[in-house]
C-alpha positions in Angstrom: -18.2 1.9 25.8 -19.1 0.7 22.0 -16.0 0.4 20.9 -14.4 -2.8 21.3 -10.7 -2.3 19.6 -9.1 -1.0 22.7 -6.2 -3.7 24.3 -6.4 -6.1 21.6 -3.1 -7.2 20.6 -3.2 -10.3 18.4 -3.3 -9.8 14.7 -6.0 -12.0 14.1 -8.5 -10.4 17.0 -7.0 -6.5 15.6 -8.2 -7.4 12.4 -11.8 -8.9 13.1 -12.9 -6.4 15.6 -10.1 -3.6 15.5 -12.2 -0.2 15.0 -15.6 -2.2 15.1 -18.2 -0.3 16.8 -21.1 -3.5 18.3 -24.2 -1.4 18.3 -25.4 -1.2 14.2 -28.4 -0.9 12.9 -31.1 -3.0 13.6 -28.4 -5.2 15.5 -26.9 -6.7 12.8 -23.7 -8.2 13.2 -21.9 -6.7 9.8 -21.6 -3.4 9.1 -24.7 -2.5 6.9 -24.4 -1.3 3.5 -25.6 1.9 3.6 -26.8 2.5 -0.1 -28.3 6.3 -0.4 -26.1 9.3 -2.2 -28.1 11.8 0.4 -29.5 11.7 3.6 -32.1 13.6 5.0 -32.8 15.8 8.2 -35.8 16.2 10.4 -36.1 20.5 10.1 -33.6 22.9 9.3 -32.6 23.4 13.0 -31.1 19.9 12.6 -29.1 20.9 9.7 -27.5 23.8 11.7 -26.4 21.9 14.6 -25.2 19.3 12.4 -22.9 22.1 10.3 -21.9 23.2 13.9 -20.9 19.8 14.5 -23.4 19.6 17.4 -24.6 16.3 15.6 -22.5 13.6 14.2 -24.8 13.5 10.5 -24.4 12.6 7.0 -25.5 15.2 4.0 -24.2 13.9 0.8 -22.5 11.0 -0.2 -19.5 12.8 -1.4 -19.0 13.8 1.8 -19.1 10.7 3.2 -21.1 7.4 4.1 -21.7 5.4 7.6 -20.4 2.1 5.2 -16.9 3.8 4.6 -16.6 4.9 8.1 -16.8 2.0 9.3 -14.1 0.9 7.1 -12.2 3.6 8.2 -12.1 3.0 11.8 -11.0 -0.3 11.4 -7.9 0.3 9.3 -7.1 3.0 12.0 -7.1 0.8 14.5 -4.8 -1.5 12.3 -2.8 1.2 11.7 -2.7 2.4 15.3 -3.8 6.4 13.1 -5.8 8.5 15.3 -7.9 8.9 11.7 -8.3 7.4 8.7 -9.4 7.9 5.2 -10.5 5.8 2.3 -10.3 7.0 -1.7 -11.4 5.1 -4.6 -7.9 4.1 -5.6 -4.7 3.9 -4.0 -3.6 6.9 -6.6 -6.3 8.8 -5.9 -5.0 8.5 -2.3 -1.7 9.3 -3.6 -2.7 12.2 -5.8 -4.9 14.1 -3.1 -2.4 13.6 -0.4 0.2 15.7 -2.6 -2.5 17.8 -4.2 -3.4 19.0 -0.9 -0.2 19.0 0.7 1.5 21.3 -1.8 1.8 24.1 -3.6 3.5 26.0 -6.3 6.7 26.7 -5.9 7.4 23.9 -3.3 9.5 20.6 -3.8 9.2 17.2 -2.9 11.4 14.0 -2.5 10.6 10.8 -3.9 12.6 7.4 -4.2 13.7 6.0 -7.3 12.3 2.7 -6.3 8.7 3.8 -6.3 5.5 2.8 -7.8 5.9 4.0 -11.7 2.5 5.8 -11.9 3.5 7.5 -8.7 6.6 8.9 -10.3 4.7 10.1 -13.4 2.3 11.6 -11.4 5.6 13.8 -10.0 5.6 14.9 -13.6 2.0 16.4 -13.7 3.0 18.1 -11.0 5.8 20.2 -12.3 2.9 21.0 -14.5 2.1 23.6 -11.6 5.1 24.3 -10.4 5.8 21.5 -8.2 9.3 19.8 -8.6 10.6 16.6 -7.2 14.1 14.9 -7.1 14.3 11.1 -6.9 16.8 9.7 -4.7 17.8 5.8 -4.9 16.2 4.2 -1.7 18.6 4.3 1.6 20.8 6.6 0.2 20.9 9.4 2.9 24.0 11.1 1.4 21.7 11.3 -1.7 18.7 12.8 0.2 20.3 15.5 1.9 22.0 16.4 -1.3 18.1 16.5 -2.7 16.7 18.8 0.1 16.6 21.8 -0.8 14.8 25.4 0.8 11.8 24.6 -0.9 11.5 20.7 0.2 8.5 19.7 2.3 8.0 16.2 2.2 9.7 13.0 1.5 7.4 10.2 0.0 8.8 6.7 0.0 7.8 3.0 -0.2 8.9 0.6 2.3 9.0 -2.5 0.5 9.5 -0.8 -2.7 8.1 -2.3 -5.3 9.7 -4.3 -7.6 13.2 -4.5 -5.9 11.5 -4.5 -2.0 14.1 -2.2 -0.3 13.1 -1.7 2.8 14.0 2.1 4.7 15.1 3.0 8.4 12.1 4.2 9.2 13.6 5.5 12.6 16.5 7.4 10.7 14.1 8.7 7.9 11.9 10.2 10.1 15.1 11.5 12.2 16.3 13.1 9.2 13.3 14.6 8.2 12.6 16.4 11.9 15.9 17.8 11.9 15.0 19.7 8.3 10.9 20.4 9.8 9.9 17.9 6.8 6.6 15.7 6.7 7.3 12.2 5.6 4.7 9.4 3.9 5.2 6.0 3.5 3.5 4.2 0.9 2.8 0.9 2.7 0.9 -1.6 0.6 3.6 -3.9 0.3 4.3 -4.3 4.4 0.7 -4.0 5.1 -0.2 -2.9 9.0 0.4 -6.7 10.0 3.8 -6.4 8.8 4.9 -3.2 9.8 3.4 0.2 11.3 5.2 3.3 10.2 3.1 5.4 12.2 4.9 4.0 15.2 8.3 5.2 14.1 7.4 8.6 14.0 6.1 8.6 10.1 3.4 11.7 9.5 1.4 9.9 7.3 0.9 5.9 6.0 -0.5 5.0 2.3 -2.4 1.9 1.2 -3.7 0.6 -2.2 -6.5 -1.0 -0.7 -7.2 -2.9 -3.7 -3.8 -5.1 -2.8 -3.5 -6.8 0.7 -5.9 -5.1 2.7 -9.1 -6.2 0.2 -7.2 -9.1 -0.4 -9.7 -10.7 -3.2 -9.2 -8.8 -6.1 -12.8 -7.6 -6.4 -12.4 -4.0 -5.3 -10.4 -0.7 -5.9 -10.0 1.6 -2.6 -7.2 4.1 -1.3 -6.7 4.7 2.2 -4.7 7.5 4.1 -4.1 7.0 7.8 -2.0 9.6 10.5 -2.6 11.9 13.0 -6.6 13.6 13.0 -6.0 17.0 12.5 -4.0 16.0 9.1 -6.0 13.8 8.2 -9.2 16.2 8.3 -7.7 18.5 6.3 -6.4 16.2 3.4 -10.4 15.3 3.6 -11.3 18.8 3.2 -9.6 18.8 0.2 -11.2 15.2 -0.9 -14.7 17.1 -0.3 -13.6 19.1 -3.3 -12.2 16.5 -5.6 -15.2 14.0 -4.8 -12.6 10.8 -5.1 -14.7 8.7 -2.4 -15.4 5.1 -2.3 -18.6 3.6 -2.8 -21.1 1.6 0.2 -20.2 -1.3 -1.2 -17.0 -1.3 -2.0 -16.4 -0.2 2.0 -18.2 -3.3 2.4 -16.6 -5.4 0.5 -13.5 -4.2 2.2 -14.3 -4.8 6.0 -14.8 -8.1 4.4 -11.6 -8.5 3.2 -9.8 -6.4 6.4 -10.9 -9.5 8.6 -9.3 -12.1 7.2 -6.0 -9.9 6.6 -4.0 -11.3 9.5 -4.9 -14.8 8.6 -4.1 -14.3 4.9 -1.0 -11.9 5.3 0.9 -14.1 7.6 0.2 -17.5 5.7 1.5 -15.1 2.6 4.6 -14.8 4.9 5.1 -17.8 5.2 4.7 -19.3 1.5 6.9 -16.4 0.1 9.9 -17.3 2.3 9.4 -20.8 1.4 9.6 -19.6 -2.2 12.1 -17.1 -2.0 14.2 -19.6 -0.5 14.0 -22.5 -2.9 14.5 -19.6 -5.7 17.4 -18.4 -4.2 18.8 -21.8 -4.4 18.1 -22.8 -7.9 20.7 -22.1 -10.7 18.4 -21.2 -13.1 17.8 -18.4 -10.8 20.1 -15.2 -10.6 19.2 -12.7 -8.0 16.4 -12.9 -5.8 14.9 -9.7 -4.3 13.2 -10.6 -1.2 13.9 -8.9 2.6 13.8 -12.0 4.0 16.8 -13.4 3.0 20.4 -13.1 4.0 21.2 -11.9 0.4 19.0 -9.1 0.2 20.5 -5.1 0.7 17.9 -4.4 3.2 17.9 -7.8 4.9 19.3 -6.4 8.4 16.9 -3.3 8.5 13.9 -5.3 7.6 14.5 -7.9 10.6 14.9 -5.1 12.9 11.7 -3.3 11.6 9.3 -5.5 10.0 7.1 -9.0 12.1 7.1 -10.3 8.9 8.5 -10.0 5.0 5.5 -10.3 3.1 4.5 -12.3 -0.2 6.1 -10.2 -3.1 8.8 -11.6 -4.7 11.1 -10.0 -7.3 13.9 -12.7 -9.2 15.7 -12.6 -12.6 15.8 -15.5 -14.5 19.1 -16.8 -15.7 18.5 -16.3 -19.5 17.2 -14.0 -22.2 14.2 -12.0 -22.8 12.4 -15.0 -24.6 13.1 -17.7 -22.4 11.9 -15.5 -19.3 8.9 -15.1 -21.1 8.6 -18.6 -21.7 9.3 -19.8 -18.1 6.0 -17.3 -17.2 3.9 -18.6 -19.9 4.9 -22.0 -18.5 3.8 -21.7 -15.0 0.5 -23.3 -14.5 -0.7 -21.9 -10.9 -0.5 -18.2 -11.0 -2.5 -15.8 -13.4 -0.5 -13.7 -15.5 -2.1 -9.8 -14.0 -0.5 -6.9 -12.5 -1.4 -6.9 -9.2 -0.5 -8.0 -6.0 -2.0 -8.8 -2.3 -4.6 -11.0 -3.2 -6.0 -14.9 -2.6 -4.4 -16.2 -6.1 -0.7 -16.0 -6.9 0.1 -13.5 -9.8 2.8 -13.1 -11.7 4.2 -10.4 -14.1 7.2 -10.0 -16.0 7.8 -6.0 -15.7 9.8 -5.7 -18.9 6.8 -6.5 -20.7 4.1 -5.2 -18.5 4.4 -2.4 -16.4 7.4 -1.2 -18.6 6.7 -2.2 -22.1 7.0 2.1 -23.5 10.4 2.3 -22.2 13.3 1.2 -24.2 15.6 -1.3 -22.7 18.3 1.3 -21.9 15.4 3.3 -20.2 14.3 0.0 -18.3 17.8 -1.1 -17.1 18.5 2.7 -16.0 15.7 1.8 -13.1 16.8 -2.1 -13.0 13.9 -3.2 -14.8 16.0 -6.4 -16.3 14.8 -8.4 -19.4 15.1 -11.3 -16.7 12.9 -9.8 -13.7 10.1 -11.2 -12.5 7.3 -10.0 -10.2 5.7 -13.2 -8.4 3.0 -12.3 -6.1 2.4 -15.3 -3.6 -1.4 -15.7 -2.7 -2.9 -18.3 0.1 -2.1 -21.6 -1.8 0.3 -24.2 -0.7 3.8 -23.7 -0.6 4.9 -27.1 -1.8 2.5 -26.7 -4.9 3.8 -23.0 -5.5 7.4 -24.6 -5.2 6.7 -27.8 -7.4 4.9 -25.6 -10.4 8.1 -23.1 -10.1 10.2 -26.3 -10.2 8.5 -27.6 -13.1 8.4 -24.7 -15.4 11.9 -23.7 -14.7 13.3 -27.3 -16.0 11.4 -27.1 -19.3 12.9 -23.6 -20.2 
C-alpha cells in the first residue's frame, strides 16, 4: 500500500500526509517539480495502451502533470472527494465548472451574497443563453420561488463573502434532491479544516486556492473536488479550455497545503479574538462574523462548521472619510484584496472591490460606506487587537 492518507484523523497529520503517495522519484521526500510541457513514450504500442488506459502516462502538459497530481490527491483527501481537480485560478475553476455543466436554454441559481466576479460571470452567460436568478442567502421561500423547469444547479458560498452567511448545508442539499438539482459550494472561506460540504451531501466543493489553501500569497490555483465520475468529465472539458496549473505552482501549493491545519486554526483563533473585541467597541457598528452570538447564521454555523475562520466583515461607526482614515491608520495589515494568507489584509469594499457602482447600487447589496473586510493572517492576536485599538481612537 503507497498511500498513506487512509485512517488519519487529525487536521494537522490530514494535511501533511493526506493524499501523499511515499514512493517519488529518486526517493525524495517532496513531491518533485516535474518541469516538461511533453513527455515521451518508448514505441507507439506504449502510446496505445496508454490511450486505452492500460497505462497510467502523461502526453502533454495541458493534459496534465505528475506535480499537479500530486496536489490533487492531497486536497481530495482534505476534502474527503473521491477526485480532485486544480485550475489556474479559482474563476477559472468557477467558469469551467458552469461552462461544462450547462447549456443553452438551462438556468441556474446563485446567492446574492456571492463573490462579485462570480455574479458577473452569470452575466456572460446569458450571453448564450444561460440565465440565473439570485436569491438572498438562507432564504428557502426565495429559492423555491427561483427554481424553475429549466433550473439545474444551485451555486452558493458558505461563508459568503463579505457578510459570511453561512447555509444549511443539510437542508440545501435536501431541497435540491427533492427538485433532481446539483448543488456547488464555493468553499474558500470555510476551507476543508473548517468545514466539508461533501459530507453533507453537496455534488461538488470550490476553492480559490490562491486564499487559504496556498496560504502565502505567492500563487494563483483553482481546485474542484466531488465525486470521480464528475469530476472527469468537468476535466474533459478543461482538456479543451487548457486552464491548467503550472509544476510549480502545484508545488508551491503542497507547500502551502501542509501547513494549512496549523495556519487555519491559529487563524480561528485570532479572528474570534478580534471579532470579539470589535464587537465590543463603540466605534464599531455591526460585526459580521459566524462566530458570534450576534451574527444571522450564528446557530447554523456552530452546528456545521469545527471552526469560524479568519474573515472578518465590520462597519465603522462614521462616514465614508473617516472609514477610510481608520484603514489608512492601521499599521499591521497591508491594504490588498485578498484573503487566506500569512499577513493580515484589509480592504474597504466601497472603495475596492466596489468602486464602479454608485452608492445606491452598493447599498442595494449591503456594500456600506462603513464596511470593512479584515482578513486575519498568523500574527498575534493581542498585536492585531492593540493596532485596531489604536487606529480606532485616532479617528
Amino acid at each position: 500500500m503507497n498511500r498513506t492518507d487512509d485512517g488519519f484523523t487529525g487536521e494537522s497529520t490530514r494535511s501533511v500526509h493526506g493524499g501523499v503517495e511515499r514512493d517519488k522519484f529518486a526517493q525524495s521526500l517532496i513531491d518533485p517539480i516535474a518541469q516538461t510541457a511533453t513527455y515521451t513514450f518508448a514505441d507507439l504500442d506504449e502510446f496505445s495502451a496508454f490511450k486505452a488506459g492500460e497505462k497510467s502516462l502523461y502526453e502533454y502538459g495541458r493534459y496534465g502533470n505528475p506535480t499537479q497530481r500530486a496536489a490533487e490527491r492531497k486536497i481530495a483527501a482534505l476534502e474527503n472527494a473521491e477526485a480532485a481537480l486544480l485550475f489556474s485560478s479559482g474563476m477559472s475553476a468557477i467558469t469551467s465548472v458552469l461552462y461544462a455543466m450547462l447549456r443553452s436554454g438551462q438556468h441556474l441559481v446563485l446567492m446574492e451574497d456571492c463573490y462579485r466576479m462570480t455574479a458577473k460571470f452569470c452575466e456572460v452567460l446569458a450571453k448564450f443563453g444561460i440565465e440565473s436568478t439570485l436569491v438572498k442567502p438562507g432564504d428557502m421561500d426565495g429559492l423555491a420561488a427561483a427554481v424553475r423547469p429549466q433550473t439545474r444547479l444551485i451555486f452558493t458560498e458558505s461563508p459568503t463573502n463579505p457578510h459570511l452567511h453561512v447555509l444549511d448545508l443539510e437542508q440545501l442539499v435536501a431541497f435540491a434532491k427533492q427538485r433532481r438539482l446539483k448543488v456547488i459550494i464555493d468553499s474558500t472561506l470555510a476551507t476543508p479544516v473548517n468545514q466539508r460540504p461533501l459530507d453533507f451531501g453537496v455534488d461538488l466543493v470550490i476553492h480559490s486556492a490562491t486564499k487559504y489553501l496556498g496560504g502565502h500569497n505567492d500563487l494563483m490555483a483553482g481546485a474542484v473536488c466531488g465525486k470521480a465520475p464528475l469530476v472527469e468529465a468537468i476535466g474533459e472539458y478543461q482538456r479543451i479550455t487548457g486552464s491548467i496549473v503550472d509544476p510549480n505552482t502545484s508545488f508551491l501549493l503542497i507547500r502551502g497545503l501542509k501547513t494549512l491545519a496549523l495556519r487555519v486554526l491559529r487563524q480561528n483563533d485570532t479572528a474570534s479574538t478580534v471579532a470579539r473585541f470589535l464587537a465590543a467597541h463603540p466605534k464599531i457598528g455591526q460585526v459580521f462574523y459566524p462566530g458570534l452570538e450576534s451574527h444571522v447564521d450564528h446557530r447554523v454555523a456552530k452546528e456545521q462548521m469545527r471552526g469560524f475562520g479568519g474573515l472578518i466583515s465590520f462597519e465603522v461607526n462614521g462616514t465614508f472619510e473617516q472609514t477610510r482614515d481608520f484603514v489608512h491608520r492601521l499599521a499591521v495589515p497591508y491594504i490588498a484584496p485578498s484573503l487566506g494568507g500569512v499577513e493580515t489584509l484589509v480592504s474597504h469594499p466601497a472603495t475596492v472591490s466596489y468602486y464602479d457602482l454608485s452608492q445606491k447600487e452598493r447599498l442595494a447589496i449591503g456594500i456600506t460606506d462603513q464596511l470593512v473586510r479584515y482578513a486575519v493572517g498568523i500574527e498575534d492576536a493581542a498585536e492585531l487587537v492593540g493596532d485596531l485599538e489604536r487606529a480606532l481612537e485616532e479617528v
